[in-house]
gemmi code that builds the backbone of each chain (N, CA, C; Angstrom):
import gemmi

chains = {
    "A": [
        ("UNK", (5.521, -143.549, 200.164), (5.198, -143.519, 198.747), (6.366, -144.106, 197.960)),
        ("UNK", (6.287, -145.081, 196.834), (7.175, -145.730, 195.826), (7.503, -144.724, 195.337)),
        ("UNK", (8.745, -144.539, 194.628), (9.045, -143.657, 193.249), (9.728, -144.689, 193.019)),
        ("UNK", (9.920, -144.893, 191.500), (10.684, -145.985, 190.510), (11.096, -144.898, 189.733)),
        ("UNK", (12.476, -145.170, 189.344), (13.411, -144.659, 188.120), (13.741, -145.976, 187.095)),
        ("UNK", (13.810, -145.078, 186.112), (14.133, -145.737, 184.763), (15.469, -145.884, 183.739)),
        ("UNK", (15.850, -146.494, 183.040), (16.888, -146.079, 182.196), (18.082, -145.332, 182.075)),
        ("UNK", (18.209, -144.403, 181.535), (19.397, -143.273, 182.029), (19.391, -142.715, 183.168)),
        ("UNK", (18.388, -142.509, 183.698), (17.743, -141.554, 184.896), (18.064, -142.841, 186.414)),
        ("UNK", (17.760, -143.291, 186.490), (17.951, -144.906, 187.359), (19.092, -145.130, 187.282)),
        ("UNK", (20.353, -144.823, 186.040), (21.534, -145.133, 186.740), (22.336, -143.691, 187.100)),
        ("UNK", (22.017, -142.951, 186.628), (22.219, -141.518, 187.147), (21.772, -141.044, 188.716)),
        ("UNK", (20.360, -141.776, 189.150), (20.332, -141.613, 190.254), (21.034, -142.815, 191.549)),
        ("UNK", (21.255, -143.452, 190.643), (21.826, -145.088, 191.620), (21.079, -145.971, 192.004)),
        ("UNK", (19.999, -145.680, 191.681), (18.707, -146.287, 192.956), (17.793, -146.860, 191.597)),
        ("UNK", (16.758, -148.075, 191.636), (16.001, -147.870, 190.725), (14.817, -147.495, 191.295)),
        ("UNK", (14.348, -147.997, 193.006), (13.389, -147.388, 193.538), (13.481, -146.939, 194.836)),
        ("UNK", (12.836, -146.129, 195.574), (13.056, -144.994, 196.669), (11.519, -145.329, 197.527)),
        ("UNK", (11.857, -145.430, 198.962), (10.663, -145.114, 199.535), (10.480, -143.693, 200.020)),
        ("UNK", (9.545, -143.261, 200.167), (9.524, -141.371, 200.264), (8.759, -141.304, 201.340)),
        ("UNK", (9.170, -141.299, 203.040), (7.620, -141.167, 204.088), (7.193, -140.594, 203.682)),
        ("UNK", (7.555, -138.813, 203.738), (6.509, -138.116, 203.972), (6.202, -137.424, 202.467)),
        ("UNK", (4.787, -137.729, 202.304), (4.312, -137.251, 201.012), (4.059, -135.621, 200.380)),
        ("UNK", (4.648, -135.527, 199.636), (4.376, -134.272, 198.960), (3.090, -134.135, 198.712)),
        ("UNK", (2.726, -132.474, 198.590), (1.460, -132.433, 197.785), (1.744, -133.028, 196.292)),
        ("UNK", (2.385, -132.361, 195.467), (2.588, -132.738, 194.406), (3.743, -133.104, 193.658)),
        ("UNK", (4.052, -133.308, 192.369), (4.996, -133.427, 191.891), (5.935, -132.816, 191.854)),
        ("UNK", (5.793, -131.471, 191.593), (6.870, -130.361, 192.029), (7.367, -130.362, 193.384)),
        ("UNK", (6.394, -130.770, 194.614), (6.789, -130.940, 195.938), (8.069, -131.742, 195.852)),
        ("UNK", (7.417, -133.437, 195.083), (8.193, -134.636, 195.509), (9.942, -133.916, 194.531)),
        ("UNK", (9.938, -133.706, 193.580), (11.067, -133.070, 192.711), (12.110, -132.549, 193.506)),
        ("UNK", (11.458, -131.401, 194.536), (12.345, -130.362, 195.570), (13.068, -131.050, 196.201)),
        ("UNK", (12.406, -132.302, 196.774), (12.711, -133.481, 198.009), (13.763, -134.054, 197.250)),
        ("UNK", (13.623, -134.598, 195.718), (14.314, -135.455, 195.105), (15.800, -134.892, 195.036)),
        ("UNK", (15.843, -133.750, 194.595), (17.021, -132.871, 194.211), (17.440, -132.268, 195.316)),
        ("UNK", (17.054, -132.642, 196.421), (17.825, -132.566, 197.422), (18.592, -133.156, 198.179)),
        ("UNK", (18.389, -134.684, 197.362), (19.796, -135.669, 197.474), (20.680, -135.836, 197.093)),
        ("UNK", (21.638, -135.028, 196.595), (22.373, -135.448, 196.127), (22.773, -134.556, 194.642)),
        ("UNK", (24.148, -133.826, 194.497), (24.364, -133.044, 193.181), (23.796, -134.464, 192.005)),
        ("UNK", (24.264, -135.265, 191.920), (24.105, -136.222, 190.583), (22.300, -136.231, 190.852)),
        ("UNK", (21.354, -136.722, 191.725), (19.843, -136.029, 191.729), (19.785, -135.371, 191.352)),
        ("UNK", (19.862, -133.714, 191.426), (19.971, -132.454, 190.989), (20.167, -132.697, 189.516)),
        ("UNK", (21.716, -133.057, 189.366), (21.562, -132.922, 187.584), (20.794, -133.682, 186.793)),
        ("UNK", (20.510, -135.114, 187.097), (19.784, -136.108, 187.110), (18.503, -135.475, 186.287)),
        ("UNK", (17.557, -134.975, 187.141), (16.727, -133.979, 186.880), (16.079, -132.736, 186.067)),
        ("UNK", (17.414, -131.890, 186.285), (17.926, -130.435, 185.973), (18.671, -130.815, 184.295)),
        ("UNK", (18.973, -131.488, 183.790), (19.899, -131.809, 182.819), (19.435, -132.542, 181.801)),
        ("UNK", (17.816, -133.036, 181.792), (17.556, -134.478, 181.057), (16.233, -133.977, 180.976)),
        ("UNK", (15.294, -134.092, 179.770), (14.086, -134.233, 179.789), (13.932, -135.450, 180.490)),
        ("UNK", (12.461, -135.346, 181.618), (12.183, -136.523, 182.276), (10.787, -136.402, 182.393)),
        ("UNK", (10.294, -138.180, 181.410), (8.528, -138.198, 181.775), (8.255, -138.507, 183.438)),
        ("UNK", (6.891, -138.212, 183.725), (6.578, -138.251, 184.670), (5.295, -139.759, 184.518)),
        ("UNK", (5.184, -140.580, 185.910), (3.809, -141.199, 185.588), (3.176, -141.238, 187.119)),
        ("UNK", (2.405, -141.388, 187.199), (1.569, -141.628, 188.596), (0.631, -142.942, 188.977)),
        ("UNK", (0.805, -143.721, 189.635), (0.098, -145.210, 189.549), (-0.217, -145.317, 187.890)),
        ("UNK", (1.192, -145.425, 187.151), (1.207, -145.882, 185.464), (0.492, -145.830, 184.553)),
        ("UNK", (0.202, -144.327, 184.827), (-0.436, -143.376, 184.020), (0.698, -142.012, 183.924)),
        ("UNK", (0.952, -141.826, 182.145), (1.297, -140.629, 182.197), (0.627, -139.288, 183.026)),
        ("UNK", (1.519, -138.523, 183.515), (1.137, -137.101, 184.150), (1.937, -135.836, 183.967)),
        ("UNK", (1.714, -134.872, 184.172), (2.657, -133.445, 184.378), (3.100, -133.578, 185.848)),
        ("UNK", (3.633, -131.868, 186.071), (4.438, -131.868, 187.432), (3.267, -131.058, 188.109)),
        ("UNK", (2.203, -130.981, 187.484), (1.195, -130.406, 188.901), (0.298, -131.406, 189.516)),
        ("UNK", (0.834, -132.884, 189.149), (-0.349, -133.840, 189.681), (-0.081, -133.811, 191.295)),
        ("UNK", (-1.438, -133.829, 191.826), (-1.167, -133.729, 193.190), (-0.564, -135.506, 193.826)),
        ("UNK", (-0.637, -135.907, 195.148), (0.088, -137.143, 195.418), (-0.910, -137.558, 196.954)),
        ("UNK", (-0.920, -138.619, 196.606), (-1.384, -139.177, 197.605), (-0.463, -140.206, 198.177)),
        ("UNK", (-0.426, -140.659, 199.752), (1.154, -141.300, 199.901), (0.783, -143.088, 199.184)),
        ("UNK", (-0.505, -143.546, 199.194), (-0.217, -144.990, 198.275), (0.244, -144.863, 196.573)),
        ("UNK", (0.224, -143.747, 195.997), (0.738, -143.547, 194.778), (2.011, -144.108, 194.492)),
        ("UNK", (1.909, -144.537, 193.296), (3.546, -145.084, 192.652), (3.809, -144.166, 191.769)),
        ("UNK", (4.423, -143.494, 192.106), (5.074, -142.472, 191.278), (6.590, -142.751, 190.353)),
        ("UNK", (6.498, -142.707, 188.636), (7.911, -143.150, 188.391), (8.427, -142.207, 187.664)),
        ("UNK", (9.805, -142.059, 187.289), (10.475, -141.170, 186.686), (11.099, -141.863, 185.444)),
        ("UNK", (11.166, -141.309, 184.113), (12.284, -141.819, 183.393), (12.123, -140.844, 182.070)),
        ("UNK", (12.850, -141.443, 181.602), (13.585, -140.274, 179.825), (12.591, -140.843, 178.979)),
        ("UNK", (12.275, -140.191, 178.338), (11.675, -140.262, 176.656), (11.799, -141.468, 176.356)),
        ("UNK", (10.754, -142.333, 176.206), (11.249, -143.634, 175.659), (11.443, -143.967, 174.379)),
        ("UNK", (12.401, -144.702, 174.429), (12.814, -145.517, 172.975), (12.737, -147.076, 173.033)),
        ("UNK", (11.060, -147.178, 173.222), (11.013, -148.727, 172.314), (10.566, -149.094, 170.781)),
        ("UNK", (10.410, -149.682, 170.855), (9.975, -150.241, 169.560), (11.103, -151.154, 168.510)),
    ],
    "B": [
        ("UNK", (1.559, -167.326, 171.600), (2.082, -166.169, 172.151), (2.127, -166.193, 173.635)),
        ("UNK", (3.095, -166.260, 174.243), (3.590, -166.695, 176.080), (2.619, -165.548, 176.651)),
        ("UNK", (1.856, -165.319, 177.634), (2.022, -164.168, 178.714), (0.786, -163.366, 177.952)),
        ("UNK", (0.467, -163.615, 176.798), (-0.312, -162.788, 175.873), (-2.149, -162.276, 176.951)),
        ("UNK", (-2.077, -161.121, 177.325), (-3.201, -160.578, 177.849), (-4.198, -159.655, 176.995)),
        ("UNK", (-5.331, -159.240, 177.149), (-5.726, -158.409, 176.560), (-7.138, -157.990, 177.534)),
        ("UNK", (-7.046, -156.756, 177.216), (-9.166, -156.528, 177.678), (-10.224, -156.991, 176.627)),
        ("UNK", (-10.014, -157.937, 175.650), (-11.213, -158.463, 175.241), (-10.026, -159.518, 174.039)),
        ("UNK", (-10.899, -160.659, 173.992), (-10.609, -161.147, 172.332), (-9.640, -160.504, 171.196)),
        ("UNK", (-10.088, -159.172, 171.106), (-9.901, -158.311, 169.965), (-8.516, -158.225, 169.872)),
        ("UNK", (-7.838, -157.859, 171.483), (-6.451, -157.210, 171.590), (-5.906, -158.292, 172.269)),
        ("UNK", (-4.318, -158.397, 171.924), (-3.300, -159.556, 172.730), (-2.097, -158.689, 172.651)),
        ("UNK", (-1.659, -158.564, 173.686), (-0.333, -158.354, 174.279), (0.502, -159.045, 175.058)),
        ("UNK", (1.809, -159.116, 174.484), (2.655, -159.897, 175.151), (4.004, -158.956, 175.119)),
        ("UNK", (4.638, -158.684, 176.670), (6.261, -158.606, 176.812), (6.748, -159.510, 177.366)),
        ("UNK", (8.071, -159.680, 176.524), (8.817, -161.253, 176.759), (9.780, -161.089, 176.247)),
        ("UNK", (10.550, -161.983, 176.933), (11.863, -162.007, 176.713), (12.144, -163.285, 175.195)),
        ("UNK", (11.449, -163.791, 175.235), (11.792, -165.119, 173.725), (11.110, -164.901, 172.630)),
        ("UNK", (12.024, -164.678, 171.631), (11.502, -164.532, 170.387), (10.494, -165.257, 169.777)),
        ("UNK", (9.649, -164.204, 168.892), (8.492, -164.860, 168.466), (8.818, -165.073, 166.829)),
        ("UNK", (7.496, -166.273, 166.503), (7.742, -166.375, 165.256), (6.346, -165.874, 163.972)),
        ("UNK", (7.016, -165.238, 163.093), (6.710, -164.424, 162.495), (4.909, -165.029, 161.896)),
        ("UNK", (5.468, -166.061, 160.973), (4.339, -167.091, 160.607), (3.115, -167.325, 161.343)),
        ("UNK", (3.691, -168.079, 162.474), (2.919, -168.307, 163.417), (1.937, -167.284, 164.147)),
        ("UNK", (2.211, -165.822, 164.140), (1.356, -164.572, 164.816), (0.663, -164.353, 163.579)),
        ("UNK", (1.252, -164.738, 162.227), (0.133, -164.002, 161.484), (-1.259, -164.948, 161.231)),
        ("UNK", (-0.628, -166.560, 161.290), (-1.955, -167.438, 161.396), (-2.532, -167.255, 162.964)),
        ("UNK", (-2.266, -166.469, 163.749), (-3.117, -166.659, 164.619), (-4.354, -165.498, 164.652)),
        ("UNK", (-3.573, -164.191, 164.138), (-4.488, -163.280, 163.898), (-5.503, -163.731, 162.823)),
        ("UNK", (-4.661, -164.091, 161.607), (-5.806, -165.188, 160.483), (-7.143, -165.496, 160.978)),
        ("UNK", (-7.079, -166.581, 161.711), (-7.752, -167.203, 162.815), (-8.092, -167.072, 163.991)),
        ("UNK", (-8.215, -165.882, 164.094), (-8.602, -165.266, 165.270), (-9.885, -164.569, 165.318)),
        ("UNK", (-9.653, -164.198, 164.310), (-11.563, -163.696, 163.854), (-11.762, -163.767, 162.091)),
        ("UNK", (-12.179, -164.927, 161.915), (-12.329, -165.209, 160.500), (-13.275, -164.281, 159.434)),
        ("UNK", (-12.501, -164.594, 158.266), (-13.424, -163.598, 157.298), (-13.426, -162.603, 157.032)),
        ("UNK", (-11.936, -161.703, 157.566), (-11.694, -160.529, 157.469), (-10.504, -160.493, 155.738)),
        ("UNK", (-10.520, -159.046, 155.607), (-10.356, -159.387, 153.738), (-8.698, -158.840, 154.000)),
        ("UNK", (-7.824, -158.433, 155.222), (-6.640, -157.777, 155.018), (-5.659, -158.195, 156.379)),
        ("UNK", (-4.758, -158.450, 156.536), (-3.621, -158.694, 157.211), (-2.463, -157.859, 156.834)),
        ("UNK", (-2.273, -156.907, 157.934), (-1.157, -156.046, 158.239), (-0.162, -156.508, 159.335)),
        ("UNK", (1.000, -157.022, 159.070), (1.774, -157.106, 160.209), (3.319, -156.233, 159.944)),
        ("UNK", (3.856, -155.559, 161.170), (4.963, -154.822, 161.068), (6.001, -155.372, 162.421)),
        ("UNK", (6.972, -155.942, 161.951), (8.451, -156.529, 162.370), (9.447, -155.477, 162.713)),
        ("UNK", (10.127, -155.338, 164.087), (10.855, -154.564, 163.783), (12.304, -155.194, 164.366)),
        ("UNK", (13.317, -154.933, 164.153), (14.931, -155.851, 164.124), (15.875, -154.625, 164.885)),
        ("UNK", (17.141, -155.203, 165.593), (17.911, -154.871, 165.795), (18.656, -154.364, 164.204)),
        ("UNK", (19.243, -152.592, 164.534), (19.980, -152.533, 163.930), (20.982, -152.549, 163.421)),
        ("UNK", (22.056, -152.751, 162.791), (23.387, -152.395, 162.871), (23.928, -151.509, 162.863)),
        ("UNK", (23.356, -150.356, 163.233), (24.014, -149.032, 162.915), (23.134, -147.851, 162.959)),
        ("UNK", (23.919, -146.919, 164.073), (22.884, -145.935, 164.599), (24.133, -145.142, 164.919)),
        ("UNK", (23.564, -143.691, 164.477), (24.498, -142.357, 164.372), (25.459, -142.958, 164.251)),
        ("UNK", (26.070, -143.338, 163.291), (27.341, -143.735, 162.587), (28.232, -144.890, 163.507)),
        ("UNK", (27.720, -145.030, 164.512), (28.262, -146.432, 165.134), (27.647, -147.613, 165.231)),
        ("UNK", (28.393, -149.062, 164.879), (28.390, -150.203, 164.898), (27.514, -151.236, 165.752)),
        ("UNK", (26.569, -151.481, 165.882), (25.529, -151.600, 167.007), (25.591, -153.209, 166.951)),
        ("UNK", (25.793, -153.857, 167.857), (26.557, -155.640, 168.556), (25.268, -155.991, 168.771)),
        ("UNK", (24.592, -155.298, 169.644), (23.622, -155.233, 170.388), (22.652, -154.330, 170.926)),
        ("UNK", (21.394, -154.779, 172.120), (21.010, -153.738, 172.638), (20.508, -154.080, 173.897)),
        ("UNK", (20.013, -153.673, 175.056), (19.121, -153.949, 176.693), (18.332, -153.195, 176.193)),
        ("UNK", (17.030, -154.053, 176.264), (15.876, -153.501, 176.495), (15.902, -153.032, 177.696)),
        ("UNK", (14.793, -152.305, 178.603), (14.588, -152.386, 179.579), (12.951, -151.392, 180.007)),
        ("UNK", (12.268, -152.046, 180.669), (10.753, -151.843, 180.812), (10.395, -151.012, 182.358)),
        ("UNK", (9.440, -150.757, 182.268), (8.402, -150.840, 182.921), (7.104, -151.493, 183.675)),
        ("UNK", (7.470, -153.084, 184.183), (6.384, -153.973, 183.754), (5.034, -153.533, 184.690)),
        ("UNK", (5.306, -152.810, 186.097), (3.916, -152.291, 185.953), (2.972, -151.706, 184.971)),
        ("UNK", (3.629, -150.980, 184.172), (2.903, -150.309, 183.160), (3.087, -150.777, 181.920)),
        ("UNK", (3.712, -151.245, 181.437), (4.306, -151.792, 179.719), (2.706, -152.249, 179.482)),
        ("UNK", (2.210, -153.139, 179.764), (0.880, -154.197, 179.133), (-0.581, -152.965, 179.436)),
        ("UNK", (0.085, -152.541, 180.337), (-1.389, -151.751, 180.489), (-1.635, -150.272, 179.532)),
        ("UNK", (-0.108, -150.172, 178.889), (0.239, -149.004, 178.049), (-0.152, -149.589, 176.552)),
        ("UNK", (-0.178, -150.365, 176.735), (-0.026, -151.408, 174.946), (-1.395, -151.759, 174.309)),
        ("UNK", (-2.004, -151.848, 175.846), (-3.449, -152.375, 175.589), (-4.105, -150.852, 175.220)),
        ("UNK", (-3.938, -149.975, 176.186), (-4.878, -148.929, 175.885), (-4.517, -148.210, 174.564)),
        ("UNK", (-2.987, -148.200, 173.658), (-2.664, -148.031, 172.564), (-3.978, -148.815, 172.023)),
        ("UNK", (-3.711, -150.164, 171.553), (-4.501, -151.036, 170.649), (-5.875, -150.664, 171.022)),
        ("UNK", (-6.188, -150.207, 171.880), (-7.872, -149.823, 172.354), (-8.023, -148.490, 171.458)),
        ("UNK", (-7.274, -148.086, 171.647), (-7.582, -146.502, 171.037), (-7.199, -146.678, 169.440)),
        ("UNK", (-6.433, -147.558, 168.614), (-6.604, -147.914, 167.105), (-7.953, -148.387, 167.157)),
        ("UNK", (-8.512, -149.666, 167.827), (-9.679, -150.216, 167.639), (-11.275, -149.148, 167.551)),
        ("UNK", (-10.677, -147.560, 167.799), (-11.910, -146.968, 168.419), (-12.191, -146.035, 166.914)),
        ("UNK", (-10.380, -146.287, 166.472), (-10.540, -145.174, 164.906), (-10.450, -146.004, 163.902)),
        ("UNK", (-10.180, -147.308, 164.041), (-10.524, -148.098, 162.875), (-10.831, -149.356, 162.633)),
        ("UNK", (-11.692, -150.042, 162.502), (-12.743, -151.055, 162.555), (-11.586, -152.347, 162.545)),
        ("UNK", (-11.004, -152.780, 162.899), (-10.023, -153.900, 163.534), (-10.617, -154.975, 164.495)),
        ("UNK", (-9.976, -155.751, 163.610), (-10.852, -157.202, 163.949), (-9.893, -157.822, 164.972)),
        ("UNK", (-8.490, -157.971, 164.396), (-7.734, -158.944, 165.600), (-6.500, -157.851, 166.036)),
        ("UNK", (-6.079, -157.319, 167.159), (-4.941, -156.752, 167.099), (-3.822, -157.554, 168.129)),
        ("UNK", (-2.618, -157.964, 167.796), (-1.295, -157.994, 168.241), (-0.649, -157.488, 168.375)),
        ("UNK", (0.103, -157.265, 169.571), (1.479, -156.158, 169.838), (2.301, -157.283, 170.711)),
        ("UNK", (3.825, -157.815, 170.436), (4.212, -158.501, 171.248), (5.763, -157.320, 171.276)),
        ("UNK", (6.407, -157.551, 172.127), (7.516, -156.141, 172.740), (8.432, -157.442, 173.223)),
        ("UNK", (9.692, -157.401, 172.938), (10.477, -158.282, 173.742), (11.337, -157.074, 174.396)),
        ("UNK", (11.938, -157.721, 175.379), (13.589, -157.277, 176.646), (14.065, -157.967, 177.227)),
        ("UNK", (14.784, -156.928, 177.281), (16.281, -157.830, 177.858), (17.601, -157.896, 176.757)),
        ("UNK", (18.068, -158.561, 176.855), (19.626, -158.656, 175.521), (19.171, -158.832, 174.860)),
        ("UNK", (19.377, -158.375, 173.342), (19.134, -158.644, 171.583), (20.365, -158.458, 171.037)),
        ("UNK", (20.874, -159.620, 170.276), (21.466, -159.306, 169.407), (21.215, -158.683, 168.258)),
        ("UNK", (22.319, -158.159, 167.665), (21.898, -157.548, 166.120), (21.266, -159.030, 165.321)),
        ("UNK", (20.615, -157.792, 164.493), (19.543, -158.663, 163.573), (18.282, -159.197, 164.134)),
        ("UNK", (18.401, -159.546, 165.645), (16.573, -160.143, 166.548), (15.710, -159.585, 166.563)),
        ("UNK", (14.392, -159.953, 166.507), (13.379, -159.296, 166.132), (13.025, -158.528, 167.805)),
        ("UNK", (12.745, -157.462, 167.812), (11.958, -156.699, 168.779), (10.742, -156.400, 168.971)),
        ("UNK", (10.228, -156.015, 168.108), (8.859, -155.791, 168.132), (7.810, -156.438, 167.195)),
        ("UNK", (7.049, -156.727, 167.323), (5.480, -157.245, 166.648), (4.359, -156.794, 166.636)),
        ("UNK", (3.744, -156.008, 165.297), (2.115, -155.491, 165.269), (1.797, -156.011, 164.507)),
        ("UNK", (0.677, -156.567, 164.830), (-0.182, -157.251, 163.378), (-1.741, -157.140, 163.554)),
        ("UNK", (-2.420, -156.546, 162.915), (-3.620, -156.425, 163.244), (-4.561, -156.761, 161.345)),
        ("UNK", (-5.749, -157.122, 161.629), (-6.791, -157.472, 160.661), (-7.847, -156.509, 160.637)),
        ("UNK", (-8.612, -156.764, 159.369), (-9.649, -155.753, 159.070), (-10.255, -156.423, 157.788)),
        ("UNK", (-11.310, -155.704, 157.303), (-12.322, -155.810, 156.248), (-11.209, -155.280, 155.406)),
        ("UNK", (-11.112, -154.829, 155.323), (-9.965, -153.892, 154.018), (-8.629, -153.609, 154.433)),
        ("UNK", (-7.814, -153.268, 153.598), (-6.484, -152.604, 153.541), (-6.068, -151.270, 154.315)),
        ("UNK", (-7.217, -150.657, 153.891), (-6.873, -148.954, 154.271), (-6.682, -149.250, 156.279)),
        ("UNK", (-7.880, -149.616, 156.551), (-7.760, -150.214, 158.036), (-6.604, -150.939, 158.389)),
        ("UNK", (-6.445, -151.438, 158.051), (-5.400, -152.567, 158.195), (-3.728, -151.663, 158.299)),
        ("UNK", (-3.164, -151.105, 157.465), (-2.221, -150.177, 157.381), (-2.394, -149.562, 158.122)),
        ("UNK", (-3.431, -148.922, 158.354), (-3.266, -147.398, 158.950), (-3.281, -147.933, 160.507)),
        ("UNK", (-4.315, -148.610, 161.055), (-4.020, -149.187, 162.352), (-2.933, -149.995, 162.917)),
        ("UNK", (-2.178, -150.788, 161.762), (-0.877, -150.967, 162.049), (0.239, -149.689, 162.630)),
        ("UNK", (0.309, -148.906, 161.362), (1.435, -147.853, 161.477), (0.566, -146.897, 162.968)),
        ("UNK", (-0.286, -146.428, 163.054), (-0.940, -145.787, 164.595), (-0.243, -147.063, 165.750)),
        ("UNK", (-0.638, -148.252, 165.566), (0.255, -148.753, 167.034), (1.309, -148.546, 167.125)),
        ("UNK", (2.497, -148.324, 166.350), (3.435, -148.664, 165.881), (4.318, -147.175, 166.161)),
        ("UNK", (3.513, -146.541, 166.095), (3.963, -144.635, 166.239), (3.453, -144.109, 167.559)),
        ("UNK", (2.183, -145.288, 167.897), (2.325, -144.841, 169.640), (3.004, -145.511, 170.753)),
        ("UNK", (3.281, -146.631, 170.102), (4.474, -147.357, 170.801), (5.571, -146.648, 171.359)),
        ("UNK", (5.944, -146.463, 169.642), (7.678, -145.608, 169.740), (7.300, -144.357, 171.029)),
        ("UNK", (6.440, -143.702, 171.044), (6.327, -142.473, 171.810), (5.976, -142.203, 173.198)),
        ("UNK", (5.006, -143.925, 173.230), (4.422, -143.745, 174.786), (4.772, -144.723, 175.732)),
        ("UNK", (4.968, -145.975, 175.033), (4.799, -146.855, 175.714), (6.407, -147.376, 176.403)),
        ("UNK", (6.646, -147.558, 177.721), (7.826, -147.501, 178.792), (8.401, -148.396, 178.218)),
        ("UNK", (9.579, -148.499, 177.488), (10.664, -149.064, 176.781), (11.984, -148.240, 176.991)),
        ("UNK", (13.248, -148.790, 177.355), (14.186, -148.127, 176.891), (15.053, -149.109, 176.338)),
        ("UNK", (15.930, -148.422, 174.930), (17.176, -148.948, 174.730), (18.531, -148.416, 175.239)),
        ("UNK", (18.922, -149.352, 175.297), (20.471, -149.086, 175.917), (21.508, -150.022, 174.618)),
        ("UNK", (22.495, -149.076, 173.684), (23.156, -150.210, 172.571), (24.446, -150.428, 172.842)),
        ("UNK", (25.008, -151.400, 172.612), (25.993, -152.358, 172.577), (26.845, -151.510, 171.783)),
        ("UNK", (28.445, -151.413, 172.188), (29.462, -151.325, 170.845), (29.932, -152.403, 171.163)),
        ("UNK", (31.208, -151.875, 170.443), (32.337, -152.832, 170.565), (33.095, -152.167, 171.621)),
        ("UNK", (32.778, -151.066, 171.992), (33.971, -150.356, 172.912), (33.224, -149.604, 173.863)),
        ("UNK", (31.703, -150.020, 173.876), (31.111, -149.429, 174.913), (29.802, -149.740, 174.521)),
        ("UNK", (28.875, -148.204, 175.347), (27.384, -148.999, 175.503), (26.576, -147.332, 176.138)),
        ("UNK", (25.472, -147.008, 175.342), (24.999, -145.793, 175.177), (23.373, -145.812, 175.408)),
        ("UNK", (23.272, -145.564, 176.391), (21.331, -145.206, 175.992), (20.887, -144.429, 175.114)),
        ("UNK", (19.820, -144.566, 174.390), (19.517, -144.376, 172.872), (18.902, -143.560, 173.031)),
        ("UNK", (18.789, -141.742, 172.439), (17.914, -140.406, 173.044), (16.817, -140.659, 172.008)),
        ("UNK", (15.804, -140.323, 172.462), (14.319, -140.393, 171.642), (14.848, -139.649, 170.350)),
        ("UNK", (14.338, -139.932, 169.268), (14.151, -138.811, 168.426), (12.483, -138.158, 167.973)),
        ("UNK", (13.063, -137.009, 167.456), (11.825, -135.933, 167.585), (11.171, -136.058, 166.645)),
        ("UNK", (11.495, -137.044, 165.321), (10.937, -137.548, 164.194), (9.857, -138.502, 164.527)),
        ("UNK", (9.913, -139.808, 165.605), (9.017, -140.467, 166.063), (7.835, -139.040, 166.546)),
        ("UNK", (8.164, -138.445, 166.988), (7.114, -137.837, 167.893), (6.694, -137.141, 166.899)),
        ("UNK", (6.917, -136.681, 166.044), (6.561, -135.689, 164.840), (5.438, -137.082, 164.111)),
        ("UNK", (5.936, -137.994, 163.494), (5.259, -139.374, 163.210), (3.554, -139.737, 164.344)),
        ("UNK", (3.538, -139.475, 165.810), (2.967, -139.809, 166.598), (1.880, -138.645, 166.404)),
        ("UNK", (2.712, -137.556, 166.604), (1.139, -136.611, 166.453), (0.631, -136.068, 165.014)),
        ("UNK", (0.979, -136.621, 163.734), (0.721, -136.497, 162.857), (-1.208, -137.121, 162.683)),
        ("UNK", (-1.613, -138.691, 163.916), (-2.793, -139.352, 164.007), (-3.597, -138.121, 165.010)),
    ],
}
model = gemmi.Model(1)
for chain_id, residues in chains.items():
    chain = gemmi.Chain(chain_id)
    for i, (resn, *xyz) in enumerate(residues, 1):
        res = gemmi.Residue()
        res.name, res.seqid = resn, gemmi.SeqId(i, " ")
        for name, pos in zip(("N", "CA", "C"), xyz):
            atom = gemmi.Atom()
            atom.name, atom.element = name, gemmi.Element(name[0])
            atom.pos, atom.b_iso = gemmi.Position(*pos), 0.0
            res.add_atom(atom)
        chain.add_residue(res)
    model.add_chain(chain)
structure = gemmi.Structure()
structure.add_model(model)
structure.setup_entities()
């Protein structure tokens, strides 16, 4: 499964995208996995409001996951 | 307009990196579906100055799986609350200097009231939904820009 990071969150985690074998049920699953790399993951996370999207569609943290899903992470956006 | 997509006629979206020109998007909406009585377009610029520091610049930076497909379903969902004839949204990224234009809405209608109000709705779901980040320039450094809670207060006000 893809996960893509974004913005603050993407250089906080180092990475902008991650392959994940084994798939979580859900978002909260994939999160546990995430923050288990690493203290800067952890705070990454733990420290920052962070939207969630699922094949680039906003979501919450109970969406379940299927492993072709693109799952991305990033902060509150500020475009415009 | 480079790259410009849409799900029908009605809507055009473009993210790009080269500035657009102002004139030119509003004769195209003009002419894009003739005979409409109002033209709304909203510009938005690099600033010089944000929480009391000096702003050089800014990095965009996107989402491009999702950016166009976020922009369109914005402009779909103005088109569903207010009778809009032509809508435009163009989003640039990447480096801006101060003063470059960033953003572009311009949309048409039979009247005014439409016209405004479906402008300022893209324009407030932009700021809130659609995968953009800034990152600004000093002179002595360089800060990603935290949402504010005023846009979002603005967003669910529609």
């Amino acid at each position: 499964m893809k996960v893509v990071f974004f913005g603050k969150l993407r250089e906080q985690v180092g990475t902008s995208v991650i392959d994940v074998i084994e798939t979580p049920e859900n978002i909260e699953g994939l999160l546990k996995v995430l923050k288990s790399k690493g203290d800067n993951w952890r705070q990454a996370f733990d420290d920052n409001d962070v939207l969630i999207a699922v094949n680039q569609t906003l979501c919450d943290s109970s969406q379940m996951l299927s492993f072709n899903d693109e799952v991305a992470f990033f902060p509150p956006v500020t475009g415009g | 307009m480079s790259n410009a997509i849409g799900s029908s006629p009605q809507i055009r979206v473009s993210v790009q990196f080269e500035d657009f020109n102002l004139g030119d998007e509003y004769q195209e909406i003009k002419n894009r579906d003739q005979g409409q009585g109002a033209v709304v377009t909203f510009s938005g610029l690099v600033r010089d100055n944000n929480l009391g520091k000096n702003v050089k610049g800014l990095f965009l930076e996107h989402y491009p799986a999702m950016t166009q497909k976020c922009l369109i379903d914005i402009c779909e969902q103005a088109c569903k609350r207010w009778e809009l004839a032509a809508v435009s949204v163009i989003h640039r990224v990447g480096e801006l200097s101060l003063n470059e234009q960033i953003v572009f809405v311009g949309v048409s209608a039979k009247h005014r009231k439409s016209a405004f109000e479906g402008c300022e709705f893209i324009m407030d779901y932009l700021k809130t939904q659609a995968p953009f980040w800034k990152k600004e320039r000093f002179a002595d450094g360089e800060a990603w820009v935290d949402a504010k809670q005023s846009d979002q207060h603005a967003a669910n006000k529609w």
